[in-house]
C-alpha positions in Angstrom: -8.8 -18.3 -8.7 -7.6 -15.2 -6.8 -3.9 -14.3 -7.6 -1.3 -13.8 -5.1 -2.2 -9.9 -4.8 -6.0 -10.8 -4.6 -5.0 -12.8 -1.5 -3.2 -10.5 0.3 -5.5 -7.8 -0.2 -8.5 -10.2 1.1 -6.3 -11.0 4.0 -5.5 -7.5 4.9 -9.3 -6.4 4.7 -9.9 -9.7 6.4 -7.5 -8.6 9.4 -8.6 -5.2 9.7 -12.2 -6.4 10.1 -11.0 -8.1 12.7 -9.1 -5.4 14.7 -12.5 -3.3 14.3 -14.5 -6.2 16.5 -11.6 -6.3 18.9 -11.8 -2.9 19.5 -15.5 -2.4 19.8 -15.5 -5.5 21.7 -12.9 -4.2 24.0 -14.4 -0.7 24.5 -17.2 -2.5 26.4 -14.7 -4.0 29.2 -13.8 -0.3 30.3 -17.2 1.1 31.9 -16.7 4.9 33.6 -17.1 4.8 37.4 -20.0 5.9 38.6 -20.0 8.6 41.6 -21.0 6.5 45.0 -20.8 9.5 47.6 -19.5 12.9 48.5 -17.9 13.8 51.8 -17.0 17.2 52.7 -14.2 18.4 55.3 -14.3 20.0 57.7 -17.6 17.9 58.4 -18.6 20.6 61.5 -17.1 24.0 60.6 -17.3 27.2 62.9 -17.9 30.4 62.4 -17.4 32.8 65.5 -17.5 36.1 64.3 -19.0 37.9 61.4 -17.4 38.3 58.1 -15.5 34.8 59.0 -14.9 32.5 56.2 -13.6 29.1 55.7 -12.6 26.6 52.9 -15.0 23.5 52.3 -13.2 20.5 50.4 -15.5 18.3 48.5 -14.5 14.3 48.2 -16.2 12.0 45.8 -16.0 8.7 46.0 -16.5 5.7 43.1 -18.0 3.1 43.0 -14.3 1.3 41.6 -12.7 2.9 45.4 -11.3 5.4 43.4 -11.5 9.5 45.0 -11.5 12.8 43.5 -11.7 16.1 44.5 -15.1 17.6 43.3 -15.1 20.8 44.9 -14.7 23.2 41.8 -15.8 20.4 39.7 -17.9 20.7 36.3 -21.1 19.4 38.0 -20.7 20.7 41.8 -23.1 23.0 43.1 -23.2 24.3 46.7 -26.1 25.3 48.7 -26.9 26.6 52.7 -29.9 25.9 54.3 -29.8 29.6 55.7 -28.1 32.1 52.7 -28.4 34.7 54.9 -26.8 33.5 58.3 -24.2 31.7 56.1 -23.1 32.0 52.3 -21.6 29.3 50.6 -19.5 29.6 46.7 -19.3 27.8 43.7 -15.6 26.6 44.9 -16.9 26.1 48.5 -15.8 29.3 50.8 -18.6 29.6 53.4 -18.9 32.9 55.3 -20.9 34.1 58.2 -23.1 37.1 57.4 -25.2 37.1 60.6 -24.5 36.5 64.2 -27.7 36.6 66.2 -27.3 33.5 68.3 -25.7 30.0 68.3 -27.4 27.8 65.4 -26.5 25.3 63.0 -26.9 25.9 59.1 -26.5 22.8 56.6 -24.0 23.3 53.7 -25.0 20.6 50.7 -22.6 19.9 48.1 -24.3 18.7 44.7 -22.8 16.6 41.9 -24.6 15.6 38.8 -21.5 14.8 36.3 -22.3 10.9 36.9 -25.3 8.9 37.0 -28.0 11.1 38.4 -27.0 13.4 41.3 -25.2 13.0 44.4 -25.0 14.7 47.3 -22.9 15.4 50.7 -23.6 17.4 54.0 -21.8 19.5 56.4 -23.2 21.1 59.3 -22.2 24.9 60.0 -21.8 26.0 63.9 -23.2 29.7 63.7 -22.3 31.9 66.7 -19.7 33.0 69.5 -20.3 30.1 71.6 -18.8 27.5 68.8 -16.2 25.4 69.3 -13.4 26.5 67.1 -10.5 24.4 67.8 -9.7 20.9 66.0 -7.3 18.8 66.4 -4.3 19.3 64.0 -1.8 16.8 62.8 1.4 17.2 61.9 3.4 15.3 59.3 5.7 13.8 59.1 5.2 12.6 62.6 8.9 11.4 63.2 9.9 12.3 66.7 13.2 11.3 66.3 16.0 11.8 64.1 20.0 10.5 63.8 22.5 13.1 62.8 24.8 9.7 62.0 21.2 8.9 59.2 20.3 12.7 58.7 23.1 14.7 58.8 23.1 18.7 59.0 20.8 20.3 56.2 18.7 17.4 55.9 15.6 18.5 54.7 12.1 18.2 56.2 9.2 19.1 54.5 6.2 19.4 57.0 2.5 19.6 56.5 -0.7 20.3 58.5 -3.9 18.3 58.5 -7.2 19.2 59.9 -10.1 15.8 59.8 -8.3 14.3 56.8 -7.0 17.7 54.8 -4.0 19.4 54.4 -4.4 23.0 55.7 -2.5 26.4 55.9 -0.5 26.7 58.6 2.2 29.1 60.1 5.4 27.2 61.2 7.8 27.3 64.3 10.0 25.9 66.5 10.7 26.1 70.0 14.8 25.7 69.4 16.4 26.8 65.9 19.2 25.4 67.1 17.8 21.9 66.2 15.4 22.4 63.5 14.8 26.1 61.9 12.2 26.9 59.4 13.9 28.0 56.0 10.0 29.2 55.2 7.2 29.3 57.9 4.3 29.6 55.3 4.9 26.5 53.7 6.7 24.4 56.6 10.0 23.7 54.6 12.5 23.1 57.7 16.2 21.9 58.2 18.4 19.8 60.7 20.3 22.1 62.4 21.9 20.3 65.6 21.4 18.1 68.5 18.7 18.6 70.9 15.1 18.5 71.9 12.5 21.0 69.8 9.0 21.6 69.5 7.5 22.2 66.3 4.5 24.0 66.4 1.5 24.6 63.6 -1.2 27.3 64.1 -3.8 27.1 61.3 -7.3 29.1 61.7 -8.7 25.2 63.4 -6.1 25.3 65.7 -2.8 24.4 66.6 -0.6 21.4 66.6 2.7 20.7 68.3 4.7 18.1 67.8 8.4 17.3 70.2 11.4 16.4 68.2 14.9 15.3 69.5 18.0 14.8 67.3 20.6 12.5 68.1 24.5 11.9 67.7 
């Protein structure tokens, strides 16, 4: 017969052989996503004159919905079908190093952190005759406001987008008197008064404007 600290000992072991199979049992519910694709943006750069650079974003997406930027990512490489028309870095800055003639160069982001490797295209517009602008978008897109809601001082905190991603952008408007800029670089802007006001954003894709009228 096992006395009453036997027991309690058996139990314990009993219980913590027990928390061990939960666990390992457990551990095999959470699986890692696996990569499904990469995107990158812009998805048809241009590059007009020589020496001209631009910012690629990588995008991976899972295979659970999930997204994550993969640009400088352990795993990302970055490749151009033409090195010496256009270079590409390890964080994805492409820069024209010849301008002969209008031509196309593919840009080919790599990721091999997941299940075998994955892979996403852009195509590069090489030459003076490339379309530069893109559309920009500006957010918030409110083109209204209430001084009676959002009184004098309220803050607005703008941002530029160019297919999908948030860009640089220099920041302005048409009438201070209703909205002024407390910092152009970063689009930090106030309510000043009533009235009509355009804001505008100029980014290296473009620029976009967006009309704004505060009430009473």
């Amino acid at each position: 017969m096992l006395n009453s600290k036997q027991k309690l000992g058996t139990a314990g072991a009993f219980g913590i052989a027990l928390l061990v199979a939960f666990v390992a049992g457990c551990n095999g519910f959470f699986v890692n996503p696996t990569l499904s694709s990469i995107a990158i943006t812009p998805s048809s750069p241009s590059l007009t004159v020589l020496n001209q650079t631009q910012q690629l974003t990588a995008t991976g997406t899972y295979n659970d919905g999930t997204t994550k930027n993969l640009t400088a990512a352990s795993g990302t490489t970055w490749s151009s079908s033409d090195p010496a028309a256009v270079s590409v870095g390890t964080s994805g800055l492409i820069k024209a190093l010849s301008i002969t003639a209008t031509s196309s160069v593919t840009i080919t982001v790599t990721n091999t952190s997941s299940n075998g490797a994955v892979s996403g295209t852009a195509s590069v517009c090489v030459g003076s005759s490339c379309t530069t602008t893109q559309t920009v978008t500006i957010s918030p897109s409110t083109t209204s406001y209430s001084l009676s809601t959002s009184p004098v001082g309220t803050a607005i905190d703008y941002t530029a987008t160019v297919s999908g991603s948030t860009v640089s952008a220099t920041w302005s408007s048409s009438n201070t008197g209703v909205i002024s800029f407390t910092n152009t670089s970063t689009g930090t802007a106030q309510i000043v008064g009533q009235g009509t006001t355009t804001i505008t954003a100029t980014t290296s894709s473009g620029t976009g404007t967006l009309t704004v009228t505060v009430g009473p």
